[in-house]
C-alpha positions in Angstrom: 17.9 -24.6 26.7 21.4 -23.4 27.9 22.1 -19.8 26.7 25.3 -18.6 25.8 26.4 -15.4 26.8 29.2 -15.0 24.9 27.9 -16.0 22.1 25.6 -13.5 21.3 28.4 -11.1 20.8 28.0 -11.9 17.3 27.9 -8.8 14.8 26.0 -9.4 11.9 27.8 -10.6 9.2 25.8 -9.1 6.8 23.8 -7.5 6.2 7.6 -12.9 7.2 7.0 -11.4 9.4 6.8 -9.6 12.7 3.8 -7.7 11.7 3.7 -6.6 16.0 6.7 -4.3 15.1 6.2 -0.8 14.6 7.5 2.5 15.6 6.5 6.1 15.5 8.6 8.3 13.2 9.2 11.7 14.9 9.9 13.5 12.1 8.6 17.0 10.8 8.7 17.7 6.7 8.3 21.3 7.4 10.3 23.5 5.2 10.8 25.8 8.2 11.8 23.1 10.4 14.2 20.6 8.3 15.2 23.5 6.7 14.5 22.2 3.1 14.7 24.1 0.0 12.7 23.1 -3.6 15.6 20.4 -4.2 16.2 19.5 -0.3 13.0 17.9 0.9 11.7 14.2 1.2 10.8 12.0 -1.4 9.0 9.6 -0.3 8.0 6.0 -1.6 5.5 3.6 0.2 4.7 0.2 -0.6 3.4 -3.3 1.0 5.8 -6.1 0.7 6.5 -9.1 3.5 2.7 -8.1 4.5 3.9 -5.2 5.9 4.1 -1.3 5.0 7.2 0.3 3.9 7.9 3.4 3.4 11.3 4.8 2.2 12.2 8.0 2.3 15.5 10.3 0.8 16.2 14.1 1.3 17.2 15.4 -2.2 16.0 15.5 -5.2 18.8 13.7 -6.5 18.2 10.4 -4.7 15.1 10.8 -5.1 15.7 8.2 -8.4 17.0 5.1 -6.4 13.3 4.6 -4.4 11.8 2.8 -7.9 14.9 0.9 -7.8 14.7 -0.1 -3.2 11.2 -0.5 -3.7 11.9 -3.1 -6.5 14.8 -4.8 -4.2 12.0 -5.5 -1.5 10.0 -7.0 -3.6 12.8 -8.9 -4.8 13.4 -10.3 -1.3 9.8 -10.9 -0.3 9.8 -13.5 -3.1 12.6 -15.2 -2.0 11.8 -15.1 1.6 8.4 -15.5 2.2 7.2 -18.5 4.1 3.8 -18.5 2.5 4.4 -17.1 -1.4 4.5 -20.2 -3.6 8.0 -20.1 -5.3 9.9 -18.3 -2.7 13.3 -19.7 -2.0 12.0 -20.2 1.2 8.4 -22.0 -0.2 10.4 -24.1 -1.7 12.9 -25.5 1.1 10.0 -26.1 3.4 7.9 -28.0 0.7 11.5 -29.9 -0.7 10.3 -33.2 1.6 14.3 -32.9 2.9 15.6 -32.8 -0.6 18.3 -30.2 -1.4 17.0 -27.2 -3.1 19.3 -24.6 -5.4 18.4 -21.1 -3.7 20.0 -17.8 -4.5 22.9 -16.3 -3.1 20.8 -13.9 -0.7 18.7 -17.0 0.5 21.6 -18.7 1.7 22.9 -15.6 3.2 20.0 -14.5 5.2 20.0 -18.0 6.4 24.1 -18.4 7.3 23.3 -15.3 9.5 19.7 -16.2 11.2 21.8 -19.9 11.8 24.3 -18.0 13.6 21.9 -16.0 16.1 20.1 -19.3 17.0 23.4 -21.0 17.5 24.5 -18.1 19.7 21.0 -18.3 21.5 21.3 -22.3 21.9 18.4 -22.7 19.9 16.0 -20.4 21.7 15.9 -18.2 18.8 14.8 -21.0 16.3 14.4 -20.4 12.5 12.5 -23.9 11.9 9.7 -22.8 14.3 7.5 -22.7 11.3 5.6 -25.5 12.0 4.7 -24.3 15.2 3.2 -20.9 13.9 1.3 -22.3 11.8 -0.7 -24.2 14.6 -1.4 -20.4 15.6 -1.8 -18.4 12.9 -1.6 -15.3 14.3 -2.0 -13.8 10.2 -5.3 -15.2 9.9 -7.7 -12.0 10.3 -10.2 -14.5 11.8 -8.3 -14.5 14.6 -8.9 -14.8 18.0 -9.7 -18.3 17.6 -12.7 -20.1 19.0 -10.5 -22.9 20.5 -6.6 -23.0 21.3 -4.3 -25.6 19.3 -4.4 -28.6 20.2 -1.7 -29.5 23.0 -0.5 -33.2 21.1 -0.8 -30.9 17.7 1.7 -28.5 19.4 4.2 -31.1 20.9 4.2 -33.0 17.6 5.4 -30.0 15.7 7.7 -28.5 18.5 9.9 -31.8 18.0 10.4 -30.9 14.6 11.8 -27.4 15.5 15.5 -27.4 15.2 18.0 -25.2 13.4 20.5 -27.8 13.4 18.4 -29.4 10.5 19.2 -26.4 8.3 22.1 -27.9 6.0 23.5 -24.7 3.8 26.2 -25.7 1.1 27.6 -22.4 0.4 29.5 -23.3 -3.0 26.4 -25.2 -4.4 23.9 -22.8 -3.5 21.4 -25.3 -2.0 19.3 -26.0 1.0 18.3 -29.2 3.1 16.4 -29.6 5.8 17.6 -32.8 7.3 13.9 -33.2 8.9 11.6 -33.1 6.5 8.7 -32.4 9.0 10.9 -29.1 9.3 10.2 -25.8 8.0 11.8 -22.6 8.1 10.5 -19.0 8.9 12.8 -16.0 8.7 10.3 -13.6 10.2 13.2 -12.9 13.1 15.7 -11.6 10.9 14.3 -11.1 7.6 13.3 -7.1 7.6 16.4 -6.3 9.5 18.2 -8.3 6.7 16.5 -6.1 4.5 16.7 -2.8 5.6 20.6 -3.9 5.5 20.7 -4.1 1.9 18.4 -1.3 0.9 21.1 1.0 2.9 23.8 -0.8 1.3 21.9 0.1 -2.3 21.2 3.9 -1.0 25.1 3.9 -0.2 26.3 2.7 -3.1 24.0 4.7 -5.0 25.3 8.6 -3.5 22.7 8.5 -1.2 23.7 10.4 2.3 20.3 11.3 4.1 17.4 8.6 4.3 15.3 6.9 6.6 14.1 3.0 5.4 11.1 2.0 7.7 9.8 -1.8 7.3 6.7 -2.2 9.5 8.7 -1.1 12.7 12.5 -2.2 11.5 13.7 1.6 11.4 17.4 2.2 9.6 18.7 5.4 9.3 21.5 6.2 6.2 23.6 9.4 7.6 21.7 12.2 9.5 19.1 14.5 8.3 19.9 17.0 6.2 20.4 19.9 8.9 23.1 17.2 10.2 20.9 16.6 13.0 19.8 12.8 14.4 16.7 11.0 13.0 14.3 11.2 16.2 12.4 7.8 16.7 9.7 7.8 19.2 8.9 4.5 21.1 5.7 3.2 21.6 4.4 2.5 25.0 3.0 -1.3 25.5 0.3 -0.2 27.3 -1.1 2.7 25.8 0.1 3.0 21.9 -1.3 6.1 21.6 1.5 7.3 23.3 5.3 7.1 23.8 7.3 6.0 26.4 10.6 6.9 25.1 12.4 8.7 22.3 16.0 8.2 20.7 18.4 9.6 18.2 19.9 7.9 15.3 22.8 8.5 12.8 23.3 6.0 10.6 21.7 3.2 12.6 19.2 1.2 13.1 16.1 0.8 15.8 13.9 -2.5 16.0 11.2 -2.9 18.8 9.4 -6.7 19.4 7.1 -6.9 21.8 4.0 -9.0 23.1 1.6 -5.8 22.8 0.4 -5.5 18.6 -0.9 -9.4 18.4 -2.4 -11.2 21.0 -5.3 -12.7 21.6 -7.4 -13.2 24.9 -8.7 -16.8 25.6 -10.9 -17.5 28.8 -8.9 -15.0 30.6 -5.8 -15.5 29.7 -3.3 -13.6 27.0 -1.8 -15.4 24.4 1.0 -13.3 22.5 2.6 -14.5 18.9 6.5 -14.5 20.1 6.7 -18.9 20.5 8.8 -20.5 22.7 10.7 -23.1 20.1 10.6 -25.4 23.7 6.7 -25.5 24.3 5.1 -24.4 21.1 3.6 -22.3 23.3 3.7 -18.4 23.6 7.0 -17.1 25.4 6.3 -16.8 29.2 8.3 -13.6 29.8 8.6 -10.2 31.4 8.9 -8.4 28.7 5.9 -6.2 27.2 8.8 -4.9 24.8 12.3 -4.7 23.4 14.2 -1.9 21.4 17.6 -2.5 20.4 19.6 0.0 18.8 22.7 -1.5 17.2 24.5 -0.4 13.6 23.0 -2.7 11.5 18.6 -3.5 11.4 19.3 -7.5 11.5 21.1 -7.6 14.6 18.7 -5.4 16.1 15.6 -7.9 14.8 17.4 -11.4 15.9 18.2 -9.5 19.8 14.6 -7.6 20.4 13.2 -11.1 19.8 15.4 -12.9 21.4 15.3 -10.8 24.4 11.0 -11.1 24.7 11.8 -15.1 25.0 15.0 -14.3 27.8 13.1 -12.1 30.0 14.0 -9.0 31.5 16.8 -10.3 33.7 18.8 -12.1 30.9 17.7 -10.3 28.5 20.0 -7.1 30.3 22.6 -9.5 31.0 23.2 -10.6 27.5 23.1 -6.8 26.3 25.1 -5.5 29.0 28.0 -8.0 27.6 27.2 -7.0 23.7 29.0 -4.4 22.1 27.7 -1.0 20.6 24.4 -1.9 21.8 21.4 0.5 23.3 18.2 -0.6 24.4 15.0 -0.3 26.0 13.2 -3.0 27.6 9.4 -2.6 29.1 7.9 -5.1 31.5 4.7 -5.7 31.6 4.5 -4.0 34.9 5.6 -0.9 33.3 8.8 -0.6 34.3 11.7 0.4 31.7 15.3 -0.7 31.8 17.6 1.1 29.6 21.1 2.2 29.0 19.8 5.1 26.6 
């Protein structure tokens, strides 16, 4: 599939599930170190939600009342856009047999702005690559598999994998896949998405110091409360016991993908969960990691994917052309490009 360039200058809009992403927080809660007082430390609130762990965490004692209220928000969202919870928004699209279905108003906005990163990508970020996954499983804890899926299986559903069969109608609220052998999954975008809004609820709620972590999708609100950076530390691919690289953040985001957290081995050969929409197969690429910094967590999620599936050599070119982008990318050799 032709990519375009240009295309992927998009900024998101607006502001399931890559469970391979995750970052190590460098952060220290030592009084002597951040400097915190009795009513200046972290509050801290962890849940599971999008079969991931969250944890969201404020500096003052007077935030510390809007975590009940995020951690209720992602719960919110992980009914509306899980794949597999019966009910979901997103349930109910892919089990609609192509007949419109009334979602809510976030549905159709996570979706108007996952559409417009597999547009920009010419479908090789593809959100109706659902049917695909599911010939893998790469959730199911008996996993690695005893055989791989079956190659006529796998073409079968990779015809059926095209965003272009994802019909929104904005002022009705509803959703159609024109396919009805379609089916979406907005584990691409969906925590970035996320993260989005909970910093849009922290800001509109006082908040001025926070950190929102969602398996990996890292957004920072403001700066710590010494007005210092957040300090992220990225996981090295090949050992991730340790780091390969560490960045500061004010009031942005970080989101690594990479082939390294699921994969299985299977006479010989290493099969990661990032699909090719094209093959049904897993991504032939490069790239043992991406980590995009950008200002908002979705963007960041929809490009460190959509790098893995470019390679290292488009993958730099599309970046070097985006705006107000950093990144990180590993090969698998062990080599790192970066601007940072």
């Amino acid at each position: 599939m032709a990519m375009n360039l240009k295309m992927c200058y998009i900024i998101a809009m607006k502001k399931t599930s890559k469970h391979f992403l995750f970052l190590i927080l460098i952060l220290s809660f030592a009084a002597a170190l951040w400097g915190c007082t009795p009513k200046n430390m972290p509050y801290t609130k962890n849940l599971t939600a999008f079969d991931t762990l969250i944890q969201l965490t404020v500096y003052s004692e007077k935030d510390a009342a809007c975590l009940e209220e995020a951690a209720e928000l992602c719960v919110m969202y992980d009914s509306l856009f899980s794949r597999t919870k019966e009910g979901s928004d997103v349930y109910r699209v892919n089990h609609a047999n192509g007949a419109p279905v009334t979602v809510s108003e976030e549905t159709i906005a996570v979706l108007e702005e996952a559409l417009s990163y597999c547009e920009a990508s010419g479908g090789l970020l593809d959100i109706t690559i659902a049917p695909v996954k599911e010939q893998w499983d790469f959730s199911n804890p008996d996993f690695p598999p005893s055989a791989l899926p079956d190659a006529e299986v796998l073409r079968s559903c990779a015809s059926h994998v095209d965003y272009r069969n994802v019909l929104l109608d904005k002022e009705h609220l509803t959703v159609t896949l024109t396919d009805p052998e379609a089916q979406i999954d907005l584990g691409c975008i969906a925590k970035g998405y996320i993260a989005d809004r909970l910093k849009d609820y922290m800001l509109e709620n006082g908040v001025s110091s926070a950190l929102i972590n969602l398996g990996g999708n890292v957004l920072a609100v403001g700066k710590k409360q010494n007005n210092d950076p957040f300090t992220i530390g990225i996981k090295d691919p090949a050992d991730t016991t340790k780091l390969i690289s560490q960045v500061r953040i004010s009031d942005s985001s970080v989101v690594t993908s990479g082939t390294y957290e699921r994969y299985f081995i299977f006479e010989g050969e290493r099969y990661h969960h990032i699909l090719d929409p094209a093959t049904g197969y897993p991504a032939k690429t490069d790239l043992s990691s991406a980590t995009i910094l950008s200002k908002t967590s979705a963007k960041g999620d929809a490009l460190s994917t959509l790098c893995i599936l470019l390679g290292s050599d488009r993958a730099k070119e599309m970046l070097d052309q985006t705006k107000d982008i950093g990144y990180i990318l590993v090969k698998t050799d062990g080599t790192v490009i970066s601007n940072q």
